[in-house]
N, C-alpha and C positions, 0 to 999 in steps of 0.2 A: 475174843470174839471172832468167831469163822464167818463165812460167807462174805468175803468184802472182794471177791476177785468173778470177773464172769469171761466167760469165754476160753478156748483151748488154743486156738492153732492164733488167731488174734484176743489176746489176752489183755484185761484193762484187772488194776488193784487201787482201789481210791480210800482216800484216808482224808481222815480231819471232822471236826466240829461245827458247828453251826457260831459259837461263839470263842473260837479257837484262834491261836493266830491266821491261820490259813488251811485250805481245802487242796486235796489237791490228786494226781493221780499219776500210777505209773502204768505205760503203754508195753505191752511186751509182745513180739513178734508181726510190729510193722514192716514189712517188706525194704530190702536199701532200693535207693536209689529214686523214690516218692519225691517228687517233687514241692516244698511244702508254703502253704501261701499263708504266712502268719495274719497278715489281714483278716481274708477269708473264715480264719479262725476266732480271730475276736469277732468280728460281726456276728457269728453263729452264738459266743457269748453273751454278747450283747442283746440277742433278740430274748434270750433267759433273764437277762440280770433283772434286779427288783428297782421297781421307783422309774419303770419305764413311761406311763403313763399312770391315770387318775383313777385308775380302778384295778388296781396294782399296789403291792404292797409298799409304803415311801420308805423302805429302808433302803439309802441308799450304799450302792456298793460299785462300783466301776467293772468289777470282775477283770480285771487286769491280768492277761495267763502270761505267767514266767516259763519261757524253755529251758530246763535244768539239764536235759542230756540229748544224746541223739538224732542230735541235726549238727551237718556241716555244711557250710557250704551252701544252704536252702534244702537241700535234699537230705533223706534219711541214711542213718547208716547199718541201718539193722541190729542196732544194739536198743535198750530200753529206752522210753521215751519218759522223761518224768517233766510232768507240767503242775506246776504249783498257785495258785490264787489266794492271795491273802485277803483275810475277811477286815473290811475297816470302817465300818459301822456297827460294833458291836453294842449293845446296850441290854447288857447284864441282868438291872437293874427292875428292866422291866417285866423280870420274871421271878424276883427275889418272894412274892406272894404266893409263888406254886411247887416253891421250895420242899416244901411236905404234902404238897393238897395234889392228888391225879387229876389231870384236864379230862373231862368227858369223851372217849375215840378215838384219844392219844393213846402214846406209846409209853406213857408214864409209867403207871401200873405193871405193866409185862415186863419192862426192862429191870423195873427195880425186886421184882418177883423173881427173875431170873440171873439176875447178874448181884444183887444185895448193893446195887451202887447206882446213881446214874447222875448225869449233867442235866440239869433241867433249865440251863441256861439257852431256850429255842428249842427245846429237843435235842440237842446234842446231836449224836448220828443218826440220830430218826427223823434230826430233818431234812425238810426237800433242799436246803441251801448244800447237802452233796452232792444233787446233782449236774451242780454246774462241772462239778469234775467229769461226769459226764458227757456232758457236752463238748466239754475241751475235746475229750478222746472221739468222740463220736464226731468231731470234726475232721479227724485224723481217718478214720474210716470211710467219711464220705467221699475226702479224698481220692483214696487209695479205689470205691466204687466207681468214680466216678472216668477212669481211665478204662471200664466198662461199659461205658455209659449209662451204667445205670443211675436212675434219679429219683428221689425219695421228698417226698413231701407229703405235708400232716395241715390240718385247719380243723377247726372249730365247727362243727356239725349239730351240736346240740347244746342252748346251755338253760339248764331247768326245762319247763316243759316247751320252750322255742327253739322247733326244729329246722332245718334247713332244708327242704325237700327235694332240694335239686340233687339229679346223681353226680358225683364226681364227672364225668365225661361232658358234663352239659354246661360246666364253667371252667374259664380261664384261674389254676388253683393258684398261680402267680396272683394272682389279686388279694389274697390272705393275709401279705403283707403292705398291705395299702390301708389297712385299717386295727386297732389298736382290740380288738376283739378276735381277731385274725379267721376270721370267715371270708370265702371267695363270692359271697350274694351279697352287693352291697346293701341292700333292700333287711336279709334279716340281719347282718351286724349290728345295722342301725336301731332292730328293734329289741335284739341281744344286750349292745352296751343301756340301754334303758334301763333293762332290767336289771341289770347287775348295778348301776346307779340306786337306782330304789330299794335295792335288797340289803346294799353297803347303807342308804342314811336309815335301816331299818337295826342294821348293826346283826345283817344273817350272812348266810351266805347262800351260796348255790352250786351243784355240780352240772356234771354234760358229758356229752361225748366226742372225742377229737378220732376224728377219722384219716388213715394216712394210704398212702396211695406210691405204689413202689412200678417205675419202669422201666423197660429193659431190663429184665435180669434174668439171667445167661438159665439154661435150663439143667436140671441137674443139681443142682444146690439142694441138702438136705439128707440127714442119713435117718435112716427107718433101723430100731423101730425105736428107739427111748430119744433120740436127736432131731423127730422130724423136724422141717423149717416151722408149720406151722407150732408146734408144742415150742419149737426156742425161740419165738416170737410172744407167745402167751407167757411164757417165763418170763421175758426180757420188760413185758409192758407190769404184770404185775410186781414185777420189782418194785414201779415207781410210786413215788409217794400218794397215798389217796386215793391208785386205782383198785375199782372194786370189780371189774368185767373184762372180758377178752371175748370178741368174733371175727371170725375171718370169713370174706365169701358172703353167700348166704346165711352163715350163724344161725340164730334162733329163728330166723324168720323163717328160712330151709325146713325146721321141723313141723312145720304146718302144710308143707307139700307133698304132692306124690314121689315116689321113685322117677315115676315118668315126666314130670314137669320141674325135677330138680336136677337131671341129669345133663351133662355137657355133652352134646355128640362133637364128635372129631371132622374136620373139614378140609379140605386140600385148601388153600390160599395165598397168593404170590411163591408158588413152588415150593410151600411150609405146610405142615401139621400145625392147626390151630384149632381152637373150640368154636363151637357158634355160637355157645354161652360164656360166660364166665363165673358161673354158682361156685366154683369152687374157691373162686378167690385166687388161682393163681396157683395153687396148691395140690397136688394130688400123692396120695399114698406118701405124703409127709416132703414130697420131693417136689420142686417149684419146677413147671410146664411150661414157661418160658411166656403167660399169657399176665397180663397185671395184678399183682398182688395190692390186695387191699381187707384191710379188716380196721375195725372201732375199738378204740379205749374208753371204757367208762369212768369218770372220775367222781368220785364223791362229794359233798360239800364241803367246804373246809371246815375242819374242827373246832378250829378257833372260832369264837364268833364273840362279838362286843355285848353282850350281854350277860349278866348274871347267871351259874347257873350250878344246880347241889350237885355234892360228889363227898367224898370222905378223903380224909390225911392218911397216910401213912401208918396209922397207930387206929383207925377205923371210927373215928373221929367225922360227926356230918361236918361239915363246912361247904362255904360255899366259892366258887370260882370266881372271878373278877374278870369281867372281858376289857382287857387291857393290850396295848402293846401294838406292830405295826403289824397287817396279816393279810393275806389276798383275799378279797371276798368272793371269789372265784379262779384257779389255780389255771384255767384252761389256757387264756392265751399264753402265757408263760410255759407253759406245759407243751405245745408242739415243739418246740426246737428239743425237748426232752426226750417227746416218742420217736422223732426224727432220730434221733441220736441211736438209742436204742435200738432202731431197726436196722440204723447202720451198721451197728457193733456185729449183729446178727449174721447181718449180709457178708462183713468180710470175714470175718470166722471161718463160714460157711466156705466160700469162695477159695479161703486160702485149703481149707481140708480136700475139697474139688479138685484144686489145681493138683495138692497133693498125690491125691487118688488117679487123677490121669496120668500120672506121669510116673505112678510107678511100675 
């Protein structure tokens, strides 16, 4: 199986199963001399891990990240970085029913079409429990941004049809994490976790949109024409499990305007070149303008849902599905420390190929 490595100049390779001994990831071309705050690191784990709260999947798991190479001393030493988490609530068991039977949206079906084999113990590598390996690395990346000052944060902007209307600019995003929904409008999280309440004792689920929000970042990041930043941003988000969407800037909304009412003019300000708008997202001709980058992930419903529901076995056979087992009846709050991660991965990539490029 290809495609398990992303990134060139900051490269991450993640391995492991959903029901495996452990998950885990190897870091390849973190800069030496990063100074590394392993706290800082589980925390970022920990805002991921499952059975954080009640509308949240209760498998629980600690996500406990091992440092297996390339740190001395607190700081890096520019050799591989291999961080390992062991899975320790596995239950097997509770998927011995779909052993032959395809889950409806899943990756059942394709994997076993294509590969003649699969784990159907959680999905195996289709599940989203890889991407805490993610997040380990994408911790490592925020780091290494964050001696940039660049700052990267993600919240919960849609889930089903409750929107959050507020723009980014008009709330404190630090507030995201004060509530278990992780929306920065106390007003709609409160009417967000509702609904995910009632849609879990319905035994459904729900999707939304997690919008993230990138500042200070240095201008120049981003090679034209198959690497812009925004296309390895839309890569980096549809990786993630469930997501169905990628806009940056304006997005779809932009295609309902004119030239002339979607356009950013250029502005002299505090002795800088800056936009008067920000339509583009931060983004231009693939290359990041040094103005705030922001775009939306769309996430789907979860697949799983507690209900009954037809599909065929393996042998094309009707049968029917059992909604069983522990599962998120919505992926989103869980899901920001995921997009966060991601767009880190993106930014230092980027960064280090910049640095590259300037200096040679």
């Amino acid at each position: 199986m290809a495609g398990n490595s992303f990134g060139q100049a900051f490269r991450i390779t993640t391995y492991g199963e959903s029901h495996g001994p452990s998950i885990g990831v190897i870091l390849d071309g973190c800069p030496a001399g990063l100074s590394i705050d392993e706290e800082y690191i589980q925390k970022e784990l920990d805002r991921r891990k499952p059975g954080q709260s009640h509308i949240t999947t209760q498998r629980k798991e600690s996500d406990l990240v091992h440092i297996q190479s390339g740190i001395f001393e607190g700081q890096t030493t520019g050799t591989p970085i291999a961080l390992l988490i062991p899975n320790e609530d596995q239950r097997s068991k509770d998927y011995s029913h779909i052993a032959d039977s395809f889950r409806p949206s899943h990756a059942d079906y394709t994997y076993q079409k294509k590969y003649g084999i699969r784990d159907y113990r959680g999905g195996g590598r289709s599940s989203a429990r890889e991407t805490a390996a993610r997040v380990a690395a994408g911790a490592f990346a925020k780091l290494f941004l964050s001696q940039e000052k660049v700052k990267i944060r993600a919240y919960v902007s849609r889930v089903g049809s409750i929107l959050c209307l507020k723009n980014y600019k008009e709330m404190d995003l630090d507030l995201a994490e004060t509530n278990i929904i992780r929306c920065p409008d106390p007003e709609t999280a409160s009417r967000m976790i509702e609904e995910i309440e009632t849609i879990r004792k319905a035994g459904d689920t729900l999707g939304g949109i997690i919008t993230c929000v990138i500042e200070n970042c240095p201008i120049g990041l981003g090679e034209p024409v198959f690497d812009k930043l925004h296309a390895e941003l839309g890569k980096a988000m549809l990786s993630i499990n469930a997501v169905q969407g990628f806009e940056y800037g304006s997005g779809f909304e932009g295609t309902y305007k004119k030239g002339s009412e979607n356009n950013d003019l250029f502005v002299q300000r505090d002795a800088e070149i800056h936009t008067r708008t920000n339509r583009s997202g931060g983004i231009q001709g693939g290359i990041s303008n040094g103005e705030d980058i922001y775009f939306n992930t769309a996430f789907k419903p979860v697949a799983t849902i507690m209900q009954d529901q037809e599909s065929v076995d393996q042998f094309g056979n009707s049968t029917q599905v059992k909604g069983k087992g522990r599962h998120d009846p919505c992926v989103l709050p869980r899901a920001v420390p995921i997009v966060e991660a991601m767009a880190a991965l993106v930014l230092a990539d980027h960064l280090l190929r910049f640095k590259a490029y300037k200096n040679f």
